[in-house]
C-alpha positions as CSV (number, residue, x, y, z in Angstrom):
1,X,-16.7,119.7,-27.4
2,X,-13.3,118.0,-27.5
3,X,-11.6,121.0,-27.4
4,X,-13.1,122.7,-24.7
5,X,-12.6,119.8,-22.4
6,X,-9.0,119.6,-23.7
7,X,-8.4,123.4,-22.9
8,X,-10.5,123.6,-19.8
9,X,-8.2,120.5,-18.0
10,X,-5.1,122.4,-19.1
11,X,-6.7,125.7,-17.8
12,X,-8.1,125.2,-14.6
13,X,-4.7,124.5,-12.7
14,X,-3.7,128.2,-13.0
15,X,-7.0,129.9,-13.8
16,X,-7.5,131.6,-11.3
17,X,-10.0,130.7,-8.6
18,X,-11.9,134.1,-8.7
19,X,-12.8,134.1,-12.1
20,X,-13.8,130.1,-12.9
21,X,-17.0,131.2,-14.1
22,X,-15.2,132.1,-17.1
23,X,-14.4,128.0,-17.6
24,X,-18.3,127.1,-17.9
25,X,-19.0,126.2,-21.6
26,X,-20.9,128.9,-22.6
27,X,-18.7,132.0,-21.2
28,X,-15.6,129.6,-22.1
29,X,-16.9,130.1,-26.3
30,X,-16.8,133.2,-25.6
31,X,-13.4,134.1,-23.9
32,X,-11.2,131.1,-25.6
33,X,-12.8,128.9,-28.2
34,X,-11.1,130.9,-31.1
35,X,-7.9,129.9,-29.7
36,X,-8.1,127.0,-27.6
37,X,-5.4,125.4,-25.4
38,X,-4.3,122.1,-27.7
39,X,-2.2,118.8,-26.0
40,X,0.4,117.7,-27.4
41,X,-1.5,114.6,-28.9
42,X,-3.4,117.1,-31.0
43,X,0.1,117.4,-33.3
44,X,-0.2,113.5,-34.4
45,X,-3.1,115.0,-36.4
46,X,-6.4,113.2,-34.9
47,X,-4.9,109.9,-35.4
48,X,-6.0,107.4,-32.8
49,X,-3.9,103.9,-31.9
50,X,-5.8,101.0,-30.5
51,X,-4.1,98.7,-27.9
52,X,-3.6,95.6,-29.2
53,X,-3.7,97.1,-32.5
């Protein structure tokens, strides 16, 4: 689920308007879940920091 949310905010910006049924979860596994849109926090490998540590 992470990394639909993940691709869907990156996504939606320049998606275009006419076809955003294509960003709904089930049509989105469909069209991009086998190669999702990652951030650039996903190279630090899943590691999380805490504030205050």
């Amino acid at each position: 689920m992470r990394d639909y949310f993940v691709d869907v905010l990156q996504r939606v910006g320049k998606h275009p308007a006419s076809l955003v049924h294509q960003l709904t979860p089930r049509i989105w596994k469909q069209m991009f879940a086998a190669n999702p849109l990652r951030s650039d926090l996903h190279d630090l490998g899943g590691r999380r920091t805490d504030a205050g540590g």
